[in-house]
C-alpha positions in Angstrom: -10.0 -11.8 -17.2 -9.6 -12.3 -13.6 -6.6 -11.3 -11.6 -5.5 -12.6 -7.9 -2.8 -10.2 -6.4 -1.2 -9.7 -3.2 -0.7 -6.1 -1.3 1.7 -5.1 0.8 0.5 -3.4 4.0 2.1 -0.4 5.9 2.7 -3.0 8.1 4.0 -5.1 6.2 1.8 -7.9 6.6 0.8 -9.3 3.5 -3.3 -9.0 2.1 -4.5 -11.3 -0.9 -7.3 -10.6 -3.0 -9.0 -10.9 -6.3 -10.4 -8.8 -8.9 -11.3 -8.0 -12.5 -10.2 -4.7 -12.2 -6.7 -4.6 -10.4 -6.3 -0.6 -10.4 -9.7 0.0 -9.6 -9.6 -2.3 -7.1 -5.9 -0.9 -5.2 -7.1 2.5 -5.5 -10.2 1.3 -3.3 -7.6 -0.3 -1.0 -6.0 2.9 -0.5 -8.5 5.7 -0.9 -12.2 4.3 -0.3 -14.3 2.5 2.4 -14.9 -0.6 -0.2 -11.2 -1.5 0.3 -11.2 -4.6 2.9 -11.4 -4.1 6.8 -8.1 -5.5 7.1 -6.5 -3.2 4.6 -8.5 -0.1 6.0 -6.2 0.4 9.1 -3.1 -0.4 7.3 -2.6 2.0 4.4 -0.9 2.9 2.2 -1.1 -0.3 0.6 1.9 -1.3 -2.4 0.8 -4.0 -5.0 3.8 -6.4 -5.1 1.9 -8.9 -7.7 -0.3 -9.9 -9.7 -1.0 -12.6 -12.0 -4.1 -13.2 -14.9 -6.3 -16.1 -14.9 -8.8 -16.7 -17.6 -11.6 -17.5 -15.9 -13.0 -17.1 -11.6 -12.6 -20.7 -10.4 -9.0 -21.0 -11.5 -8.5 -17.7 -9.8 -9.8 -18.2 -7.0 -8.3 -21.5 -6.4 -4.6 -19.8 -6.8 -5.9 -17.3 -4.5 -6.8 -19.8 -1.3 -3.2 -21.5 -2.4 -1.8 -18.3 -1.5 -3.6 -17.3 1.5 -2.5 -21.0 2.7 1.3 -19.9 2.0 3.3 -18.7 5.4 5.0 -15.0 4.9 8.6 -16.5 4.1 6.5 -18.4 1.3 4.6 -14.9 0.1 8.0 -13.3 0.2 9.2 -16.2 -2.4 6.6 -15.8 -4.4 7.1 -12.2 -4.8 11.0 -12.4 -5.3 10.3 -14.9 -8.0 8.3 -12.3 -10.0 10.2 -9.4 -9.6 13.0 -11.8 -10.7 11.0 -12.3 -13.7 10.4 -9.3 -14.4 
């Protein structure tokens, strides 16, 4: 199962990412050198979502969608799962 998920930076920019392990993959975000570059310099980072795709291609088309979106559109995205939820 793969996951795409966005991060919310100390910053509060916005990172966007993918994984098949989303808490293995924060807590290397936060605590390890294997986190991104661009997340390095910005911690503590929050995960603000997440969503499951069944296989890598589909995920990783969502996730180029989203790194397409503007921050007003990441911002609606979020709201609309914590909405949800």
């Amino acid at each position: 199962m793969w996951q795409i998920y966005i991060l919310k930076c100390s910053d509060k920019t916005f990172y966007t990412g993918i994984t098949t392990d989303l808490k293995r993959r924060v807590d290397e975000h936060n605590n390890l050198k294997l986190g991104a570059k661009y997340t390095s310099g910005r911690r503590p980072v929050e995960l603000v979502y997440a969503k499951k795709f069944k296989n890598r291609s589909t995920a990783s088309k969502e996730e180029n969608r989203i790194k397409k979106l503007s921050r007003e559109e990441k911002s609606e995205l979020i709201s609309q799962i914590k909405k949800a939820n």
